[in-house]
C-alpha positions, -999 to 999 in steps of 0.1 A, spaced: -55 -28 219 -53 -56 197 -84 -79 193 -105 -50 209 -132 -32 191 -135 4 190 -166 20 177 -173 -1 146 -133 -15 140 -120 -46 153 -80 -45 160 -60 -68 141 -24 -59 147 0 -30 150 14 -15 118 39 12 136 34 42 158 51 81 155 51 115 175 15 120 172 -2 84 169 1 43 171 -15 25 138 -31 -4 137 -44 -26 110 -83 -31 117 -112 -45 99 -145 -25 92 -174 -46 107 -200 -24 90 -186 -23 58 -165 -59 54 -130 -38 49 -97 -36 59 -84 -3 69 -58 15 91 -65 36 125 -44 60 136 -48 64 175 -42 93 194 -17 75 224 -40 83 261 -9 106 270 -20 130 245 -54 124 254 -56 152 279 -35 176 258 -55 201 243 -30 212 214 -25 175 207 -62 168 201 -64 196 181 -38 188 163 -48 150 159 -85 166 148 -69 195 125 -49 161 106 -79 144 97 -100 175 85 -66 182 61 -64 149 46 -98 148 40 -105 176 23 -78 162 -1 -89 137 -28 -59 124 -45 -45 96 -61 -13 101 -40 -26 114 -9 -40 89 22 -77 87 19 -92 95 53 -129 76 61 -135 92 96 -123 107 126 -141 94 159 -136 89 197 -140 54 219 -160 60 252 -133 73 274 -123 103 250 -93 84 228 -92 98 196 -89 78 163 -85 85 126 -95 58 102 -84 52 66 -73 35 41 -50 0 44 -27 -4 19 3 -33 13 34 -23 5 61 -1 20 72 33 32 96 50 11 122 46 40 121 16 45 127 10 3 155 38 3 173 7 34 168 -19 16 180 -8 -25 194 23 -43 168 29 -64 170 30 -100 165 65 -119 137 60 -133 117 46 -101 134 78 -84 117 97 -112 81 82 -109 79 85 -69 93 121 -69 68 132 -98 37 111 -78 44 127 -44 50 162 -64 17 155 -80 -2 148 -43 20 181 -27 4 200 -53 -28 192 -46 -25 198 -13 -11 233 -19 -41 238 -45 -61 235 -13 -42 260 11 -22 234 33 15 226 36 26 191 48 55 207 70 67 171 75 76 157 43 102 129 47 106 88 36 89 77 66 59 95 57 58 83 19 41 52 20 45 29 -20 15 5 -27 28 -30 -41 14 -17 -72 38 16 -72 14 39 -63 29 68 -35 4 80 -9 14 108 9 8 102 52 4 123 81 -9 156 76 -7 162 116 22 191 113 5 206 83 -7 240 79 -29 262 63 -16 292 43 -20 324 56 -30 310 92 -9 304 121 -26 276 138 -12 258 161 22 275 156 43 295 185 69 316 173 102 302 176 92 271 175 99 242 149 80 214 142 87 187 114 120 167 113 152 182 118 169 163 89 139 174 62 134 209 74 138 237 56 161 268 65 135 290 72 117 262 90 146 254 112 146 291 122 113 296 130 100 317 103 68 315 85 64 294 60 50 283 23 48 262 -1 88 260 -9 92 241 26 80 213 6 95 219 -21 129 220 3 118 186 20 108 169 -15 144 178 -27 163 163 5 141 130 -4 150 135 -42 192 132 -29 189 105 -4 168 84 -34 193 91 -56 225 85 -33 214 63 -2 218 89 21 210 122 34 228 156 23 231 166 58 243 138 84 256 143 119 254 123 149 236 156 166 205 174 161 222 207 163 252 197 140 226 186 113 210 225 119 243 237 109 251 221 83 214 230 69 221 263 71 254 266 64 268 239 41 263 225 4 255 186 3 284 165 -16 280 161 -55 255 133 -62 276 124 -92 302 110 -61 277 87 -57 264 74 -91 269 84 -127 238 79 -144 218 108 -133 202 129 -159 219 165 -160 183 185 -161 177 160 -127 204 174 -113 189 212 -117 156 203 -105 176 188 -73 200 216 -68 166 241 -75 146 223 -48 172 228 -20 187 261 -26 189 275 7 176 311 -1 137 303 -2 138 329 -35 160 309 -56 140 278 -52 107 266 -76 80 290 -73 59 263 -69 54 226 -72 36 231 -104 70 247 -119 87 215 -102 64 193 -118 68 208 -151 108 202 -151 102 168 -139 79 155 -165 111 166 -195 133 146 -176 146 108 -195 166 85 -180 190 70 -203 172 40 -207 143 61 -222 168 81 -243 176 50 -258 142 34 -264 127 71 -281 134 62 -317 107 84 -329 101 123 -334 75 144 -345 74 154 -374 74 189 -374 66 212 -410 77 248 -413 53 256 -441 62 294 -461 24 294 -470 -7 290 -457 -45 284 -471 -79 277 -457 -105 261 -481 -139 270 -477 -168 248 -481 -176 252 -521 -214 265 -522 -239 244 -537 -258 262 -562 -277 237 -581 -308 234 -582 -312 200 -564 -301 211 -526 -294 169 -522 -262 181 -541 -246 193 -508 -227 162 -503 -208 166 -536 -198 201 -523 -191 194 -494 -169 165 -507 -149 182 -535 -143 208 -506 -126 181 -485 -107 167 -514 -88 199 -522 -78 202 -485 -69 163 -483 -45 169 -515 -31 202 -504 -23 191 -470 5 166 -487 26 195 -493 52 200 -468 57 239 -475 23 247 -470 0 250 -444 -38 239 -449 -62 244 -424 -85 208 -421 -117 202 -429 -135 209 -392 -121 241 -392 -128 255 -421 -167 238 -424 -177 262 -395 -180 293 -419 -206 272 -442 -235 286 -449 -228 324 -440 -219 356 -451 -184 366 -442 -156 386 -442 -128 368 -455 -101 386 -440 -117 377 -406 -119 344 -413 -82 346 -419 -74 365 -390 -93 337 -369 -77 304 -389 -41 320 -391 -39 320 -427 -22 341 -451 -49 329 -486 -84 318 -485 -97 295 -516 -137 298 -518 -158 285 -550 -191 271 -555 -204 246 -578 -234 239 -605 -243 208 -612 -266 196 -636 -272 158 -651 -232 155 -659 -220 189 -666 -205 206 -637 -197 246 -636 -167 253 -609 -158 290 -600 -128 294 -576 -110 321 -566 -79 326 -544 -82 355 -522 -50 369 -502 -64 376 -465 -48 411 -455 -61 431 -481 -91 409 -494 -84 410 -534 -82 382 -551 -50 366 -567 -66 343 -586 -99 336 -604 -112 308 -624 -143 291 -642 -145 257 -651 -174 240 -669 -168 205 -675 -183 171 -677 -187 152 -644 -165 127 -655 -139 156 -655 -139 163 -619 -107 143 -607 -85 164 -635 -103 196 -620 -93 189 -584 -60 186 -603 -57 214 -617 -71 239 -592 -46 222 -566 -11 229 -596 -27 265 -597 -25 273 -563 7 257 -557 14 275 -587 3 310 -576 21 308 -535 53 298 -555 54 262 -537 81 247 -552 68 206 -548 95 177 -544 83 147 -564 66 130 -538 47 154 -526 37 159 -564 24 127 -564 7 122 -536 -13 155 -547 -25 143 -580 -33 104 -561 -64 94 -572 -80 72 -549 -109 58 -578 -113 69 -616 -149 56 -611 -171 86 -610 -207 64 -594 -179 48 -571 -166 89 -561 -200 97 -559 -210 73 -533 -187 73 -513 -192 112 -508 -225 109 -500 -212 84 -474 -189 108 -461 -212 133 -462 -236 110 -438 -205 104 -416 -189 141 -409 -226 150 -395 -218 129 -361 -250 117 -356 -250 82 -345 -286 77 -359 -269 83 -394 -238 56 -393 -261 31 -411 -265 55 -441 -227 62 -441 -227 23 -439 -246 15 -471 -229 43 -494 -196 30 -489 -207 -5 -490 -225 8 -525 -187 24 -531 -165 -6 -530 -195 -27 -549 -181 -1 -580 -148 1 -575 -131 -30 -550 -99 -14 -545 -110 19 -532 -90 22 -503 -105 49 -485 -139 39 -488 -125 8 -466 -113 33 -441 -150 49 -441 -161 19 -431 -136 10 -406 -143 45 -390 -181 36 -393 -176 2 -372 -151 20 -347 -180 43 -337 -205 18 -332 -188 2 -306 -169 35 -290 -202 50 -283 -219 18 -271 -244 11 -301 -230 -23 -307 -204 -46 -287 -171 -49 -298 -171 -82 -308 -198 -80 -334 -175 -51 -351 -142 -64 -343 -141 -84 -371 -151 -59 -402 -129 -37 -387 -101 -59 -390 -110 -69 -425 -116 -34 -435 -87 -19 -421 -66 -52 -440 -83 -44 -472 -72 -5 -468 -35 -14 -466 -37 -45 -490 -48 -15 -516 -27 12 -502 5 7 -478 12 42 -474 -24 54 -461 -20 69 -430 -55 70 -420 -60 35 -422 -24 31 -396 -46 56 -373 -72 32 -375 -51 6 -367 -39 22 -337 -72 26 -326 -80 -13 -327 -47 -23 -310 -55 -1 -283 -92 0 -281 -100 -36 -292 -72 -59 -283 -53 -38 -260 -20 -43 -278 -3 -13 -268 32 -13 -283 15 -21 -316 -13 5 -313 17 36 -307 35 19 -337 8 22 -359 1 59 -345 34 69 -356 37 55 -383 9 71 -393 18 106 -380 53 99 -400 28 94 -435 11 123 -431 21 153 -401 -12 172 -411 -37 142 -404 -59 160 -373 -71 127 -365 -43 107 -362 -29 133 -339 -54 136 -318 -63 97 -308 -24 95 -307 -27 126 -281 -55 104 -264 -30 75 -263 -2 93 -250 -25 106 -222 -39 71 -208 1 62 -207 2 97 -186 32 105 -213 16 143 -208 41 163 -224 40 141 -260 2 144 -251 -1 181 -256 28 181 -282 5 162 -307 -25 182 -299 -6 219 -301 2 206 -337 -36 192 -346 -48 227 -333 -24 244 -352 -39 229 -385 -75 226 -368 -77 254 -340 -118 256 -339 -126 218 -339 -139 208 -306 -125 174 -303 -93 189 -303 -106 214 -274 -110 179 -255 -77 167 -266 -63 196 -249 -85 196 -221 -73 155 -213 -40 161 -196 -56 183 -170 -84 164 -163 -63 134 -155 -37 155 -135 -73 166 -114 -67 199 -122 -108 200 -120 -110 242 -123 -89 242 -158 -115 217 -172 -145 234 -162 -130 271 -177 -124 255 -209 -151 236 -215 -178 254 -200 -180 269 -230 -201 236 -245 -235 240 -222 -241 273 -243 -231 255 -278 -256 247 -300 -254 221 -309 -234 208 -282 -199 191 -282 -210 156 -267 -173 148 -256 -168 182 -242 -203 177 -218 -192 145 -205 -160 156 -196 -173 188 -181 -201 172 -157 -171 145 -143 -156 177 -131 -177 192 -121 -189 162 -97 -150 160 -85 -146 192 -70 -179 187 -54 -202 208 -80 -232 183 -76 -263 204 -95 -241 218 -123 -226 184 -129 -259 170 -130 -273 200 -156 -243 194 -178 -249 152 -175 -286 156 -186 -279 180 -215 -255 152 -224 -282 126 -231 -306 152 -248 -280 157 -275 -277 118 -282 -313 117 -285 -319 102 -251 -343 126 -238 -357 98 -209 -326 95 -191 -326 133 -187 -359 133 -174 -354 109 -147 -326 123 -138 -349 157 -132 -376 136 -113 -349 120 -91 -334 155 -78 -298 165 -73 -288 135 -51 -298 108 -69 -295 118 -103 -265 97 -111 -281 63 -96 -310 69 -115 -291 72 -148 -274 43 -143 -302 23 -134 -320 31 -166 -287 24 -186 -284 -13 -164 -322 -22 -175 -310 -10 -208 -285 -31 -214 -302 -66 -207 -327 -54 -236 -298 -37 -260 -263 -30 -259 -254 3 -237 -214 11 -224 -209 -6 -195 -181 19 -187 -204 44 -190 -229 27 -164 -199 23 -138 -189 60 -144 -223 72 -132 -223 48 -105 -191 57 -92 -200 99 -93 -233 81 -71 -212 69 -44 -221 29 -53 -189 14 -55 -196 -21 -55 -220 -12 -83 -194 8 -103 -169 -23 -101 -197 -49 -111 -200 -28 -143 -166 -20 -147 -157 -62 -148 -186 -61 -175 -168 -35 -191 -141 -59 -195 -159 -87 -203 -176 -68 -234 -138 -52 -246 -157 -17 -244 -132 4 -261 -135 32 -234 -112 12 -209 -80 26 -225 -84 60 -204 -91 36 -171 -53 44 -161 -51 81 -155 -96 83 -149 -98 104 -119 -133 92 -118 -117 59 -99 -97 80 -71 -119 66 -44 -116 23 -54 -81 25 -70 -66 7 -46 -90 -19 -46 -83 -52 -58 -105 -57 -81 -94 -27 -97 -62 -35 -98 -71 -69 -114 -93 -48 -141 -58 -29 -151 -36 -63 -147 -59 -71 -170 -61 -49 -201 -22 -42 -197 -14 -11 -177 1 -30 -149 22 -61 -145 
């Protein structure tokens, strides 16, 4: 067949040929493409079950769309009735072929098994087993990515298609014992067939040789493969369990599922990663716990609010230094302002033993402070106190209101911890002042409002130069602008550096300013060694700093390191369980392991909110377009742009209908940007979910060009399933430093 043309393919050579098909390397003459056909040989051709079989393949794969599983384009028929599948080409290797040639080292082993688990798993999400699992049919990319081939013996669960009784089909040396007898099977014939690969990676050959098909059969069924540790030394013990759990030959002992596989598999090290993890989480055991409520404003100027609100967030800064005590942060705890409630509820909800509330009056320079300490199961107070003061006075009040609860919970402090809980960032009371009201301005995440946040800490540091954490508000301030597309990196990049210098210059040990550091190692410069230093390092500083936790989660998750990922954000939720970025956090791991359904139930929850979670909606309409949810994706996109105060984009988008939502919203944002500055990731993200690939890679390469700080998720994005293999792509992650 080479140099023919079938339908719209031209033959270019053969690649190889099996049981049920010959592959050829063609090139797409509609679409300019290289791709691979699978033909149905013309024995088969008048063989019903074989056609059916050949057709039943193609409507498996392609109902699959996975990162590790073949992407199928079409299935089709030439003039005189010969079947063809066409799909994607890819360079590289099968898995047998590698297993020939090398033995592989552990933690290659460990990557492949945990990528084909990965595209198994999605295949068993979906109802069908492979059935025929083995090297051959485990094709590597030359950029390390497994694709999973052949889904022509697979099956659906629960149906017996294709499938006589008795009868086995797969290959002998892969099968499972229940496979080899005929019996009906599951998911854990996989499982089986993953672990014989697992063996033969990890020793060069199979656990069951013979010279005859029926000697392999009985030593399947009858005999224990040799030790792996004959072979080599250096595998992992917990390895070893998974292997020995995969191919127990009573279908009961073996992983329930490939999820429960997968799990084990992502806490395996190799030795070399042993070696290389020189840090640990921090992890307090506090004896007590608090939850500081917002102090109510009871002056008479209501612009007072920000003073509040900021004395509020001082306490919980300084309290959160002490080891022995937990202190619920700031996001938290600010979702019961304004309202009447019962404090023993609030504690029930913030897993908290003591709740501090108080309120302030101030007027011209004298301030009146009541607190009270209030112990959460019965609701009476432990402590009560008045304080009226000048407002000069206020750093020795945060003082001593802090030594009086530690005081009260019988905290005994070490001397550090005593002294980073009466730190005092300024003595300058206009310089405290300011930079309050610029906080103030900058915890109400309204982009409209950076500016303002801008000036007051600007107005800050012009009273008091070395007030380090009014360099970190501004830092945070320039981060945002270009994270959320209002300005390119470049014109920030350099005030953040400065500020973020200036922070540390004044203060070595602040380990905000390190998780702002992280952030523009990763995000601007995409220095990634440096950026998980800084994260650490700032983790190390300061265990209860939600932040630093959760970009450090965010981190972990575009390095697909998933199990640090949700160790970081289990802790930030622990000291900050109602803040919604953390809900993201959380939320992350699955949506990059395209477990689509998990997403959607847990962050559904944010097209009721009001005001809505603006991370939480853009998440939630990806998924929703991924599992083929068009109109609610589309609902959830618009509300998106509502809430950043981009009405317009939503009403095209209504104009334009369900199908051609997405292209219209990225058209809008494309004029946009040649007038001012709009996220080019974002413009290739709504192309992509509109099928315009080309389009989604133009912008994507603009991306690049503009260092938007959005390309350090681009690794683990399921949004690019469907061009991840292409070139360009691939250049894109050379590029910014994921791959080699």
């Amino acid at each position: 067949m080479i140099g023919q043309t079938i339908s719209h393919y031209k033959i270019l050579q053969k690649l190889g040929e099996g049981g049920m098909g010959i592959i050829y390397k063609a090139k797409d003459l509609k679409l300019k493409r290289t791709v691979a056909l699978k033909v149905l040989p013309e024995s088969f051709t008048q063989d019903e079950e074989s056609k059916k079989r050949f057709i039943f393949e193609a409507q498996n794969a392609s109902s699959l769309q996975h990162n590790n599983i073949c992407t199928i384009h079409e299935i089709d028929e030439t003039p005189d009735g010969q079947l063809f599948i066409s799909m994607d080409y890819y360079e590289g290797e099968t898995l047998k072929n590698k297993i020939c040639r090398e033995l592989l080292c552990i933690d290659e082993i460990i990557n492949i098994t945990t990528q084909t688990a990965e595209g198994l798993n999605k295949a068993h999400e979906n109802g069908i087993i492979h059935r025929d699992i083995k090297p051959a049919n485990i094709f590597i990319t030359k950029e390390g990515v497994v694709k999973i081939l052949d889904f022509g013996l697979a099956k659906k669960i629960d149906r017996t298609q294709f499938t006589r009784i008795g009868v086995r089909f797969g290959t002998t040396d892969y099968m499972s014992p229940e496979q080899i007898k005929g019996e009906k099977v599951d998911r854990k014939t996989d499982i089986w067939s993953l672990g014989i690969i697992l063996y033969e990676m990890l020793t060069g050959q199979q656990p069951f040789k013979a010279d005859y098909e029926q000697a392999i059969v009985y030593l399947i069924l009858n005999q224990e493969p040799e030790d792996v540790r004959k072979f080599r030394e250096d595998v992992p013990d917990r390895l070893l369990t998974i292997l020995e759990k995969s191919i127990a030959k009573d279908r009961e002992d073996r992983y329930e599922d490939m999820e429960s596989l997968l799990e084990d598999l992502r806490k395996v090290r190799s030795q070399n990663e042993i070696q290389s993890l020189q840090f640990e989480l921090p992890v307090p055991r506090p004896s007590q716990s608090i939850a500081v409520m917002p102090f109510v404003n009871i002056s008479a100027d209501p612009e007072q609010e920000y003073f509040c609100d900021g004395l509020t967030e001082d306490l919980i800064n300084a309290l959160s230094t002490i080891k022995d005590l937990k202190v619920v942060a700031r996001t938290s705890a600010f979702i019961f302002k304004g309202g009447s409630h019962d404090v023993r509820k609030i504690g029930r909800k913030l897993d908290v033993r003591t709740i501090l509330e108080g309120s302030v009056r101030k007027s011209g320079n004298r301030l009146r402070i009541t607190a009270q300490l209030i112990n959460v199961s019965d609701g009476y107070h432990l402590w009560s106190e008045r304080y009226d003061r000048e407002l000069k006075d206020v750093f020795d009040l945060q003082e001593e209101i802090s030594l009086a609860i530690v005081d009260l919970l019988k905290i005994k402090l070490l001397e550090v911890e005593k002294e980073k809980l009466l730190k005092r960032y300024t003595d300058n009371i206009e310089a405290y002042n300011l930079y309050l009201q610029g906080l103030y301005f900058f915890n109400q995440f309204n982009f409209s409002l950076l500016h303002k946040a801008i000036e007051y800490f600007h107005q800050a540091l012009e009273k008091d130069p070395n007030y380090a954490v009014a360099y970190y508000g501004l830092g945070a301030c320039y981060f945002c602008l270009a994270y959320f597309g209002i300005k390119r990196t470049r014109e920030v990049k350099p005030d953040m550096k400065k500020y973020i210098e200036k922070a540390l210059n004044i203060d070595e040990n602040l380990s905000e300013a390190y998780d702002m550091l992280g952030l523009f190692n990763a995000c601007f410069e995409w220095k990634w060694t440096e950026a998980k230093t800084a994260w650490q390092h700032s983790v190390d500083l300061n265990p209860n700093n939600v932040m630093a936790l959760l970009t450090f989660s965010i981190n972990r998750s575009s390095w697909k390191d998933f199990d640090y990922a949700k160790k970081l954000v289990e802790r930030a939720k622990n000291i900050d369980p109602l803040y919604d970025y953390g809900e993201f956090c959380a939320a992350l791991p699955d949506f990059c392991n395209a477990k689509f359904d998990r997403v959607v139930e847990r962050l559904s929850k944010y097209l009721e909110l009001d005001p809505p979670f603006w991370w939480g909606l853009w998440t939630l309409w990806r998924s929703y377009s991924l599992i083929g949810k068009k109109a609610e994706a589309v609902e959830a996109c618009k509300k998106s742009y509502i809430i950043t105060g981009r009405n317009a984009i939503a009403e095209a988008m209504e104009k334009a209908g369900t199908d051609n939502a997405f292209q219209t919203a990225a058209g809008i944002l494309s004029d946009y940007y040649q007038q001012q500055y709009t996220s080019p990731y974002d413009i290739a993200t709504l192309f992509i979910h509109a099928g315009k690939k080309e389009e989604a890679i133009y912008w994507l390469q603009k991306s690049i060009d503009d260092i938007d700080p959005r390309l350090h998720f681009i690794d683990v994005d399921p949004d690019w399933q469907s061009i991840r293999d292409d070139e360009r792509f691939v250049k894109c992650l050379r590029k910014i430093g994921f791959i080699k």
